[in-house]
C-alpha positions in Angstrom: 330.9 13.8 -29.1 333.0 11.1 -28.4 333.7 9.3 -25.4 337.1 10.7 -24.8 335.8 14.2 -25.9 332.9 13.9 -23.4 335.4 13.2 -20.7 337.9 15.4 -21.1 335.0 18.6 -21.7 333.5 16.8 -18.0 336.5 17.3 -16.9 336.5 20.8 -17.5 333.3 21.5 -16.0 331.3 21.9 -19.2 327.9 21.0 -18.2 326.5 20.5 -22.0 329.0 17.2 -21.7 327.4 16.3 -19.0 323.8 16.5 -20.3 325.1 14.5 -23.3 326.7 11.9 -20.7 323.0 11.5 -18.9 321.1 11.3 -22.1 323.7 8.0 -23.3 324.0 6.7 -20.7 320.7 7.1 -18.8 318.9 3.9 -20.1 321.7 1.6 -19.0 322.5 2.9 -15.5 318.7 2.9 -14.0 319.1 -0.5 -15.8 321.7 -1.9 -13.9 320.0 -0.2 -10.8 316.8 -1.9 -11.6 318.2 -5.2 -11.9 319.4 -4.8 -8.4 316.7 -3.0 -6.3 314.0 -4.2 -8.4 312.3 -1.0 -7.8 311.7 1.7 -10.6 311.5 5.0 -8.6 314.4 3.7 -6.4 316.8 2.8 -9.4 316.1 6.5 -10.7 316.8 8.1 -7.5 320.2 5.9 -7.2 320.6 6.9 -11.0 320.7 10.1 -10.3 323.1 9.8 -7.2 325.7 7.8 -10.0 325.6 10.8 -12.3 326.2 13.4 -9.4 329.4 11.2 -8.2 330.6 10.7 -11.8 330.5 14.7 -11.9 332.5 15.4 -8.8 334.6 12.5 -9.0 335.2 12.7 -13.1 338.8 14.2 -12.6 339.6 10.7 -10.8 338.7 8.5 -14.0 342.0 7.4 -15.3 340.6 6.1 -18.2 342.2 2.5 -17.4 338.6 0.8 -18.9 335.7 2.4 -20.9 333.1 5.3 -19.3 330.3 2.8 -19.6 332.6 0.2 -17.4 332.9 2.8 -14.6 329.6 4.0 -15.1 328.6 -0.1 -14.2 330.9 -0.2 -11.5 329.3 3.1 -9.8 325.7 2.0 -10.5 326.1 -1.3 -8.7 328.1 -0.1 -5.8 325.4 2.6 -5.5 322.5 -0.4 -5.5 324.8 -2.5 -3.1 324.8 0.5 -1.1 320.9 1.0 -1.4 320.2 -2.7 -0.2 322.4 -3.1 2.5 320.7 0.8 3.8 317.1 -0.7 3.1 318.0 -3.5 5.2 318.8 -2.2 8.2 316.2 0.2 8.2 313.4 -2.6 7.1 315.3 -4.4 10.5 314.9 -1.4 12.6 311.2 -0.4 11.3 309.8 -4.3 11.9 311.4 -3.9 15.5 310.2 -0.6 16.0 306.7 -1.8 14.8 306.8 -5.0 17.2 308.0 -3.3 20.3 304.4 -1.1 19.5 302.3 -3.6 18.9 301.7 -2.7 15.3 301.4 -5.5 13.0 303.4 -5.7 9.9 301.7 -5.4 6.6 302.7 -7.0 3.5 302.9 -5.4 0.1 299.0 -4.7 -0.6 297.8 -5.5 -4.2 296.9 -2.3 -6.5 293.7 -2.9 -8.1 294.4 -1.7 -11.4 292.7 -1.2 -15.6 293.6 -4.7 -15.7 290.6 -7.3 -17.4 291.7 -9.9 -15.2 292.8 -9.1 -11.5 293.4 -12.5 -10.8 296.7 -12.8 -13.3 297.2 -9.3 -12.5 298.0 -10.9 -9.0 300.2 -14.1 -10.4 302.0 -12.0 -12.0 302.8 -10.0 -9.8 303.6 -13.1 -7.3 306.0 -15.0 -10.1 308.3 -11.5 -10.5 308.4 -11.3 -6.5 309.2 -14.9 -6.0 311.7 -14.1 -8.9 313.0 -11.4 -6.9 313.3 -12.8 -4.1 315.2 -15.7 -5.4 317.8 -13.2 -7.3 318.1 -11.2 -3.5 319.1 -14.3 -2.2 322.1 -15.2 -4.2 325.4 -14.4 -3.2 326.5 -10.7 -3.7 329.0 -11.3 -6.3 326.3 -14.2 -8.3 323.2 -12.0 -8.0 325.6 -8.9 -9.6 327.2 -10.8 -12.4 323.6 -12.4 -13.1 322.3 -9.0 -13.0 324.5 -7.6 -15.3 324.2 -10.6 -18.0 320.6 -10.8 -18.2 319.3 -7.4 -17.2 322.0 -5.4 -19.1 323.2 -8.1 -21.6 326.8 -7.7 -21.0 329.5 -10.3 -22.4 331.2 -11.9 -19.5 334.2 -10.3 -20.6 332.7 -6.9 -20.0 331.4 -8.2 -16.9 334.9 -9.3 -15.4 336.3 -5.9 -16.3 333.0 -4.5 -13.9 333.8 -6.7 -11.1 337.6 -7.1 -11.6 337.9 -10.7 -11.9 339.2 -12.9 -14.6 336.2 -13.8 -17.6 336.1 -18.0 -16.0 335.4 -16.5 -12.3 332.6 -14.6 -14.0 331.5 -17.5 -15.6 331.9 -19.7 -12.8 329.3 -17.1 -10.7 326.8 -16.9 -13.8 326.4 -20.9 -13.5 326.3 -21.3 -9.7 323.6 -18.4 -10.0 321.7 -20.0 -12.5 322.0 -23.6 -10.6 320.8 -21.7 -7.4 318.0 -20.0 -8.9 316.5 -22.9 -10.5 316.7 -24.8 -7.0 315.0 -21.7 -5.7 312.5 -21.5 -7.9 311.6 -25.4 -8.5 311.6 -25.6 -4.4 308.8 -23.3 -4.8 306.6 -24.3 -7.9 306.9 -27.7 -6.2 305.5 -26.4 -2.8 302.9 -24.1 -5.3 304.0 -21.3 -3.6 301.2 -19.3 -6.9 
């Protein structure tokens, strides 16, 4: 099926579209998730919440831009949705844990198969510190970055995502990149691994 076949069978409640739907598209939504909440059980979970609104809310696509386009636009309002949820509970659960007396523990290593814990550990250090840095970018830099080098998108398909003009996209890929690389070279020079 094609796209527009797929939508207009959705559209009619035909749940072997919709299967077809989740099988394209499945790879590039917990993608786009990923990129965001950096968290592989959490961008599944908000994955699964993008497909169930595309379902009940498939008679409001207008078809202005391409499935995949809405599909992008869902998946990173869900994630925007995720963090800013996270946050306020992480904010709630650190006073909670204060105002007992508990003290906060950070993420714990997994000792795992691997030959050498030790990189095991760096690793794991170098794609927080990443992390991190991407978190703390503006909302509308870390989703344009997000969606260029996660999901490979031109920054054509990118503006029509975030409904701005192709140089604004461009112009929030660069200050991204610029901010990232102060991030990170403020922390390789304080050897933060």
């Amino acid at each position: 099926m094609n796209e527009s076949e797929i939508i207009q069978k959705l559209k009619q409640g035909n749940e072997k579209a919709f299967r077809e739907l989740v099988e394209k598209y499945q790879g590039m939504v917990v993608n786009t998730c990923f990129g965001m909440v950096h968290n592989t059980e959490d961008s599944e979970d908000i994955a699964q919440e993008v497909f169930i609104e595309v379902y009940r809310s498939i008679e409001n696509f207008r078809a202005d831009s391409k499935l995949s386009t809405w599909l992008y636009r869902i998946a990173v309002n869900r994630s925007l949705n995720f963090i800013r949820d996270n946050k306020r509970k992480k904010w709630a659960q650190s006073i909670e844990d204060v105002l007992k007396g508990k003290k906060v523990q950070l993420n714990k290593f997994e000792s795992g198969n691997s030959q050498n814990p030790d990189s095991k550990l760096e690793d794991k250090q170098r794609a927080e510190m990443l992390h991190q840095a991407i978190d703390s970018l503006s909302e509308n830099q870390r989703i344009a970055f997000t969606l260029n080098k996660y999901e490979d998108l031109s920054y054509k398909e990118i503006s029509e995502v975030m409904e701005l003009t192709v140089s604004s996209v461009e112009s929030l890929i660069h200050r991204a990149k610029i901010n990232l690389q102060k991030k990170l070279f403020k922390c390789y020079k304080k050897k933060c691994i």
